[in-house]
C-alpha positions as CSV (number, residue, x, y, z in Angstrom):
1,X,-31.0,-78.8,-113.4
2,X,-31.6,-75.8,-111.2
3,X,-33.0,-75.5,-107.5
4,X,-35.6,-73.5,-105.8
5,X,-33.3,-73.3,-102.0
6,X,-33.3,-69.6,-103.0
7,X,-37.2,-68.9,-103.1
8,X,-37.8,-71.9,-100.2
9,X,-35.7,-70.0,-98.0
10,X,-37.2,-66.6,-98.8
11,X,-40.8,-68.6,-98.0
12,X,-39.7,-69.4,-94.8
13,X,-37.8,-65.9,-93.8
14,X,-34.5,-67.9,-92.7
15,X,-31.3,-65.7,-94.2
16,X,-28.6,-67.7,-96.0
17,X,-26.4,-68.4,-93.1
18,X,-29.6,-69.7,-90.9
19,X,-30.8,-71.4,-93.6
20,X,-27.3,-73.2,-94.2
21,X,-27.6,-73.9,-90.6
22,X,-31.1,-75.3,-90.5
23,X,-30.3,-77.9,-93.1
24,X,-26.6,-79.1,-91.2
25,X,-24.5,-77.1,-94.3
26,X,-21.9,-75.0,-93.8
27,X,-22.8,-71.4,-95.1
28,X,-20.2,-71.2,-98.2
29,X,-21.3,-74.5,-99.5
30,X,-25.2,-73.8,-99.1
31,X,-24.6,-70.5,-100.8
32,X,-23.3,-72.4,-104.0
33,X,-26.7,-74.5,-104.4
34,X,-28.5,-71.5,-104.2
35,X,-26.3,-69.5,-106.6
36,X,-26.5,-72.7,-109.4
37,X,-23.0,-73.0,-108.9
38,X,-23.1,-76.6,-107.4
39,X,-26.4,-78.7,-107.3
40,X,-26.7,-80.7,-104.1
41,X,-26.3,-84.8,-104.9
42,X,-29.0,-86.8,-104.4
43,X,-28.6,-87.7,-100.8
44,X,-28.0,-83.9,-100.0
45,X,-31.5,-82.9,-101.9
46,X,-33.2,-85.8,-100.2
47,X,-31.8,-84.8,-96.7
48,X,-32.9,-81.2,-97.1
49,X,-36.1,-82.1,-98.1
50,X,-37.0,-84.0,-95.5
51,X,-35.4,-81.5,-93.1
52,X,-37.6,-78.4,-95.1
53,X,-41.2,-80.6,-94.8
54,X,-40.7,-79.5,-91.0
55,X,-41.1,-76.1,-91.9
56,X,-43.3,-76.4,-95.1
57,X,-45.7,-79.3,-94.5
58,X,-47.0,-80.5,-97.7
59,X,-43.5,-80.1,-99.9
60,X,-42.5,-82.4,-102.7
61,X,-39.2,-83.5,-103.4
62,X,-39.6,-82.1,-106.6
63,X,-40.8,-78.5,-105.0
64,X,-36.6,-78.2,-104.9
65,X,-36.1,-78.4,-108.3
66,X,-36.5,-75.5,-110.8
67,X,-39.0,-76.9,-113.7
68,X,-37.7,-74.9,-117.4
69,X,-39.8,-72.1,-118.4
């Protein structure tokens, strides 16, 4: 499963370091969920979601998570 942290944080104009910031991550383990080396567990993705509805009113849980093409 692949995540969207990459495009969400692009939407909101935050670069990676701010971003990592934003969500209470440290930079160089943010930067692996948004390079699909490392997908954040379930309380991580839940946590950030929650954290990203400040910024993006009206995001689903599932607005993290890349859908195959």
């Amino acid at each position: 499963m692949e995540n969207n942290f990459k495009a969400l944080r692009h939407r909101v104009g935050m670069e990676k370091g701010e971003f990592a910031v934003y969500l209470g991550i440290a930079q160089s383990h943010y930067s692996k969920w948004e390079n699909q080396k490392m997908q954040p567990d379930r309380d991580s993705m839940i946590a950030a979601w929650l954290k990203l509805k400040e910024l993006l009113p009206g995001l689903n849980l599932q607005d993290l998570v890349k859908l195959p093409e």
